[in-house]
N, C-alpha and C positions, 0 to 999 in steps of 0.2 A: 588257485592256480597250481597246479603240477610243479614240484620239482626235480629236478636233477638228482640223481644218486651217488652221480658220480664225480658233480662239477664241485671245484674249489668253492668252499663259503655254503654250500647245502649243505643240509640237515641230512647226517650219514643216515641209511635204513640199512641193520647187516640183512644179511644173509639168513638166516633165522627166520626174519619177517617174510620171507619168498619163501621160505619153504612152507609156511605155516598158511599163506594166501594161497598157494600153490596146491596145496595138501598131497605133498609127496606127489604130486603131477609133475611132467619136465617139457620144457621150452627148446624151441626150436631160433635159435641165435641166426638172422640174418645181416651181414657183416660188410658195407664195401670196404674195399680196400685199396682204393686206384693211388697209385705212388706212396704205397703206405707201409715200407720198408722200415722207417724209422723206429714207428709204434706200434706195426703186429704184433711184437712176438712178447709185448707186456699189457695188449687189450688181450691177447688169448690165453695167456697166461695167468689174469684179475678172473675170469670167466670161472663160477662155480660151476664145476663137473659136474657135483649133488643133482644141480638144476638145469643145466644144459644137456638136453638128448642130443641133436643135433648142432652144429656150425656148418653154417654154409658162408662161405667166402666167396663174394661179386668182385672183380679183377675183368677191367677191359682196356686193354690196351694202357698198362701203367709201361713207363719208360724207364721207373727204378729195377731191380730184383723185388719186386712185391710176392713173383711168385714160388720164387725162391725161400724169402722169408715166410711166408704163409707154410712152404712146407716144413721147413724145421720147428717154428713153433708148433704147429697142428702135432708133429710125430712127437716133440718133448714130450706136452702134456696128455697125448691119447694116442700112445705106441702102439694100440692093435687099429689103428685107423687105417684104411685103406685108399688115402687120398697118395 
């Protein structure tokens, strides 16, 4: 069975291990994020750049600032971003 990388009580895999299954290849992060003001801006901010080419951000109709917060994290960590 699969586990979690990320959840409390798995067995951590860094970062290292993705790069090395990866072989310097990079991933393309699909993200929703419907009323998810709270915890954008420290899931985008855990996200290894190394290994992420792309984040794409799905947002329909959240009733928080999602989109708000989507953009100030997205420009902290990848200021020549053009979102």
């Amino acid at each position: 069975m699969a586990r979690c990388w990320r959840c409390a009580g798995c067995s951590s895999i860094s970062t290292d291990y993705y790069r090395a299954v990866l072989h310097g290849q990079q991933v393309t992060v699909v993200l929703p994020a419907y009323n998810a003001e709270a915890t954008l801006k420290r899931t985008v901010d855990e996200l290894d750049r190394a290994i992420v080419d792309e984040l794409i951000l799905v947002d329909e109709g959240s009733t928080a600032n999602t989109i708000q917060a989507a953009e100030a994290a997205v420009h902290a960590n990848y200021p020549n971003c053009g979102a």
